[in-house]
C-alpha positions as CSV (number, residue, x, y, z in Angstrom):
1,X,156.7,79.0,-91.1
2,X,154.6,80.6,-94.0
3,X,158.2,83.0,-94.9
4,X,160.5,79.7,-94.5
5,X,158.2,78.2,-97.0
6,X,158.2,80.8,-99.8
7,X,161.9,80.8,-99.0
8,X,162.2,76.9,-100.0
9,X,159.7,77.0,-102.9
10,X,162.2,80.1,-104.2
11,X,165.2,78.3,-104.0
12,X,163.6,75.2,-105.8
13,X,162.4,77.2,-108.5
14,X,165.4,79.0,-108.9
15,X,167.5,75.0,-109.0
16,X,165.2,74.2,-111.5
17,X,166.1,77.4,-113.8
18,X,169.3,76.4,-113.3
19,X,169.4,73.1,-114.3
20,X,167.3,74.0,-117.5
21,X,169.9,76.8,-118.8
22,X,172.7,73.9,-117.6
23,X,170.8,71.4,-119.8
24,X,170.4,73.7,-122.8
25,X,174.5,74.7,-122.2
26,X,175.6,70.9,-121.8
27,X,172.7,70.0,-125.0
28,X,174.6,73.0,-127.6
29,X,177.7,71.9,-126.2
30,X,177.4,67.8,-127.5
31,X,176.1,69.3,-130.7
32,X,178.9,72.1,-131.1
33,X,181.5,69.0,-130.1
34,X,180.3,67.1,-132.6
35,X,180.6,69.4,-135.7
36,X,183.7,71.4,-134.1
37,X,186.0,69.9,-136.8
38,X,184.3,71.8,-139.9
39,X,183.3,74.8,-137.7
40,X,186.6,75.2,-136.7
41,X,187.9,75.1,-140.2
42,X,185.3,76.9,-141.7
43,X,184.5,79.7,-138.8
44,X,187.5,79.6,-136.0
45,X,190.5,79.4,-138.8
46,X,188.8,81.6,-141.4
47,X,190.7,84.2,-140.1
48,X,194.2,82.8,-141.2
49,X,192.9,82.6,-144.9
50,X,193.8,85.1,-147.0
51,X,190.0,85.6,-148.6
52,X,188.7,86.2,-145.0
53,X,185.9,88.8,-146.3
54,X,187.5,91.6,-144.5
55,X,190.6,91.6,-146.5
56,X,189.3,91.0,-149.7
57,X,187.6,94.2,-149.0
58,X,190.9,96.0,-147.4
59,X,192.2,94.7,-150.6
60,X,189.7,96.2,-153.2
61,X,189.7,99.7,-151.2
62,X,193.3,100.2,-150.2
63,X,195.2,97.5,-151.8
64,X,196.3,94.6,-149.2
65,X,195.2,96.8,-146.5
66,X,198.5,97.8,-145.7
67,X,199.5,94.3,-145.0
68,X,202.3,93.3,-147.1
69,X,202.5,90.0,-149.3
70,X,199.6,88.7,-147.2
71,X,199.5,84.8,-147.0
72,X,197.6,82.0,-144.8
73,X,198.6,81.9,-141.4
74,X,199.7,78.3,-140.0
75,X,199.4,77.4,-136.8
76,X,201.4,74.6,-135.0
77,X,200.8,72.3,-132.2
78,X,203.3,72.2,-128.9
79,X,201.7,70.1,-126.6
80,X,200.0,67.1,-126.9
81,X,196.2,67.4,-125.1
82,X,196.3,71.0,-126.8
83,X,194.4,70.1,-129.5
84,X,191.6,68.0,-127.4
85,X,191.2,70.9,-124.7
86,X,191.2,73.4,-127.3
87,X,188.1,70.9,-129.3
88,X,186.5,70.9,-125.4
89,X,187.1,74.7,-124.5
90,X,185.9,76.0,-128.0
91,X,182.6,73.4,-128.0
92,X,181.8,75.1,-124.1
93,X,182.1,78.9,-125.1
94,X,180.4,78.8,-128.3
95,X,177.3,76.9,-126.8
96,X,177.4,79.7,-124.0
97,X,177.2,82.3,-126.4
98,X,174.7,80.7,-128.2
99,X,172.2,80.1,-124.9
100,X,173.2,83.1,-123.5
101,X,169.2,84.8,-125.0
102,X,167.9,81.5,-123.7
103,X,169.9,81.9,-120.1
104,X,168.7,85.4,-119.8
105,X,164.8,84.2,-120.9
106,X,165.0,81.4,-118.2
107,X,166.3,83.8,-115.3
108,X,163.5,86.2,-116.2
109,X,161.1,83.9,-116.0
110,X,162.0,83.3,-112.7
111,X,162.6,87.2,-111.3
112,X,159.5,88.6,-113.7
113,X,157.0,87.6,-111.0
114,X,158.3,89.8,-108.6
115,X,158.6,93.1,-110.5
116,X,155.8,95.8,-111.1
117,X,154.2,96.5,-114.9
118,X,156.8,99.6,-115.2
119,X,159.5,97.8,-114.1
120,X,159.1,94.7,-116.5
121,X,159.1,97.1,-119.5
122,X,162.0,98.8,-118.0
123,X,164.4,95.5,-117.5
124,X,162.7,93.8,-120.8
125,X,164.1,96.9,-122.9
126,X,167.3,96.2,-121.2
127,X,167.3,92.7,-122.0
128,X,167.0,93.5,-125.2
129,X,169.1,95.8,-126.0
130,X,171.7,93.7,-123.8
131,X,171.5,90.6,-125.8
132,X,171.5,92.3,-129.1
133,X,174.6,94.9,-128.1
134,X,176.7,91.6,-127.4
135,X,176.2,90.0,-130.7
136,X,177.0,93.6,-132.4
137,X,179.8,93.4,-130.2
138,X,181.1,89.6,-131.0
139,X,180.6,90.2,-134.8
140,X,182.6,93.5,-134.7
141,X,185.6,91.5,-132.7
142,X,185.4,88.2,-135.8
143,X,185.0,90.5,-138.6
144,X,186.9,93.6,-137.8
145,X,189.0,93.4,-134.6
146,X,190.7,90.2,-134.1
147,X,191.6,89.6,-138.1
148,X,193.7,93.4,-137.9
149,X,195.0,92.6,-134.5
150,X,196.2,89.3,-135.7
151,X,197.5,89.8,-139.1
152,X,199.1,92.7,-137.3
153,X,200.8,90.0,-134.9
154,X,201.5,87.6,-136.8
155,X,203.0,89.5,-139.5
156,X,205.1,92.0,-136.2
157,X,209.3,91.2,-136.1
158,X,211.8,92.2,-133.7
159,X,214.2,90.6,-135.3
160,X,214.4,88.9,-139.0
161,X,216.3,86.0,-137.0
162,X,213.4,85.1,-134.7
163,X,210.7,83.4,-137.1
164,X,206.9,83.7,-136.0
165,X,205.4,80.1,-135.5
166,X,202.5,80.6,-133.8
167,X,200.9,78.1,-131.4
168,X,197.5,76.9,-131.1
169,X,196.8,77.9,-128.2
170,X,198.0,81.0,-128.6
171,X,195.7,81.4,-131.2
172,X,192.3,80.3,-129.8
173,X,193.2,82.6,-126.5
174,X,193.5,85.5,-128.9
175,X,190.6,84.5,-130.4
176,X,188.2,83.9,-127.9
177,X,189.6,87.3,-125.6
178,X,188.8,89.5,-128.3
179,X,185.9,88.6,-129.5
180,X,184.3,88.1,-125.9
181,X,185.9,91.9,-124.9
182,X,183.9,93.2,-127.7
183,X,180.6,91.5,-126.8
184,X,181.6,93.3,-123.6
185,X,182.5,96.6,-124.8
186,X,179.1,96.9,-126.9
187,X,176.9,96.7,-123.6
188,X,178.6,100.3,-122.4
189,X,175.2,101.7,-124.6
190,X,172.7,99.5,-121.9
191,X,175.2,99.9,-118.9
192,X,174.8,103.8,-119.6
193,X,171.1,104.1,-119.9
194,X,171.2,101.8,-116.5
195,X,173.3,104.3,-114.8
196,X,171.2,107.4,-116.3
197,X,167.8,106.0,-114.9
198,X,169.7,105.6,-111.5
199,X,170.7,109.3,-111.8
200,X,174.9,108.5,-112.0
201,X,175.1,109.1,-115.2
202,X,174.2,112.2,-117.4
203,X,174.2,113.3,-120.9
204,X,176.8,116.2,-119.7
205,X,179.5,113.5,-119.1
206,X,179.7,112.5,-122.9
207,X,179.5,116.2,-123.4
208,X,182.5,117.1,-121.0
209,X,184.7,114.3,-122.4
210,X,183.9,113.7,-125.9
211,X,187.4,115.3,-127.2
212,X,189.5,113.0,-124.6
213,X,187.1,109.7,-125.4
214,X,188.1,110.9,-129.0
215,X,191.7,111.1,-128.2
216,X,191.9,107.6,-126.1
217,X,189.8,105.4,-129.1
218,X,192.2,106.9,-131.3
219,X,194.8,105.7,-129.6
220,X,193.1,102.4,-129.3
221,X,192.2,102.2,-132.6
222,X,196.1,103.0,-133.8
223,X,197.2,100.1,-131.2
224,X,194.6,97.6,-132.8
225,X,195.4,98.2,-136.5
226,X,198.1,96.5,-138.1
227,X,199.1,99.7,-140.0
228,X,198.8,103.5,-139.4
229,X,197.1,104.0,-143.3
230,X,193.8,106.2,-142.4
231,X,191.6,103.8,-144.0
232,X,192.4,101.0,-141.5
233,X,192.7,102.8,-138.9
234,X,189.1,104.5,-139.3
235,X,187.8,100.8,-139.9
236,X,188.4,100.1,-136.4
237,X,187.5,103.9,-135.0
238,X,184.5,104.7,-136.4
239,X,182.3,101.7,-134.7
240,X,184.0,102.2,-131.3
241,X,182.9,106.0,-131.3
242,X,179.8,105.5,-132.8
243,X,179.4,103.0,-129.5
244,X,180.5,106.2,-127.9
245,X,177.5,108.7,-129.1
246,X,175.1,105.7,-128.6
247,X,175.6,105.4,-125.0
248,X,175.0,109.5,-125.2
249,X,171.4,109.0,-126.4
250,X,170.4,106.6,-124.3
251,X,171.3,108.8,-121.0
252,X,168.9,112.0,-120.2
253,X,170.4,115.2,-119.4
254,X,170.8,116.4,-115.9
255,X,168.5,118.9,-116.2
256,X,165.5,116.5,-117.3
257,X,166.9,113.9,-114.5
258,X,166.5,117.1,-111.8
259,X,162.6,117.5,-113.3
260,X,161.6,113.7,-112.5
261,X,163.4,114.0,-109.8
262,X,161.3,116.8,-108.3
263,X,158.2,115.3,-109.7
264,X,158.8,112.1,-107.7
């Protein structure tokens, strides 16, 4: 009777957290709606300008960055609830990024209760670190990834007959795919100091594989930049394999993970 009850007053509490990080969603959401007409001129489309900050420096560095005759990108409109999905879609995922520290403090409050001391300073690092990997992650995809990849795009021919005209939903897919994958990619630091406490992962891995990780961001890097020039292309590598070595230091070594092991 006594576990049935715990079980019900767990499941309440847990509705309730839920419906607090729905509320503060839906509440950034109205407010993001609401003011989505300048943001998205100002933030979403900045992008398409030509005095986005990253190629005014491209520009003072390597002249235009490699990107010929560079102009502002214009965007059309094919179907016609694009442009009110698109207002709804970007409203929703920018007020999710936004609670997403506020999410992660309300689930916490909820699971903190039943952890020991060491393992609440364990998962509160993690939080941490999570939460501030994926901002370093979305600002590396606005600032640095998605303007190469799509002045790179917009600017890429097959043929001088076929004109680029690209859509708005094309666009804000780009855009939001992107920028999202690099939030993602910057949490491999915290998911590799998760799987080195488990004992997965070790500091010998990076070790082992550094010169093919080298190899594959290289090639990633080359894919992402809109030209081969080095300077471009080391914009884009250097903060990927930097993201590399981090997740190094953050595992221990085997041979360290063998000694807690055997003190355990």
């Amino acid at each position: 009777m006594n576990e049935a009850a715990g079980f019900w007053d767990h499941a309440e509490a847990l509705r309730k957290v839920l419906l607090r990080a729905t509320g503060v969603v839906v509440g950034l959401m109205c407010i993001y709606f609401a003011v989505m007409p300048e943001l998205f001129d100002r933030v979403i489309l900045a992008p398409c300008r030509s005095d986005f900050p990253l190629y005014s420096l491209l520009d003072r560095v390597g002249g235009h960055g490699g990107v010929p005759e560079r102009a502002d990108i214009s965007l059309i409109n094919i179907q016609l609830a694009s442009q009110f999905f698109v207002h709804m879609t970007s409203s929703m995922w920018l007020a999710v990024i936004t609670a997403f520290p506020i999410v992660v403090y309300l689930l916490w409050g909820f699971v903190s209760p039943g952890l020991y001391e060491h393992e609440k300073r364990g998962v509160t690092g993690a939080f941490i670190g999570g939460i501030t990997m994926f901002y370093l992650g979305v600002a590396t995809g606005y600032f640095l990834v998605f303007p190469l990849t799509l002045r790179f795009l917009a600017d890429y021919q097959l043929s001088a007959l076929i004109p680029n005209q690209i859509s708005l939903d094309s666009y804000i897919d780009t855009f939001m795919m992107l920028v999202l994958m690099m939030g993602i990619v910057f949490e491999l630091p915290v998911v590799a100091w998760l799987l080195g406490k488990t004992g997965i992962l070790s500091r010998e891995f990076f070790t082992t594989f550094r010169r093919h990780a080298i190899v594959a961001l290289l090639v990633l890097a080359a894919v992402v930049t809109p030209t081969g020039d080095p300077f471009t292309l080391m914009v884009v590598f250097l903060p990927i394999y930097i993201l590399w070595e981090a997740s190094a230091l953050t595992v221990p070594s085997r041979s360290v993970s063998t000694v807690n092991i055997v003190k355990t």
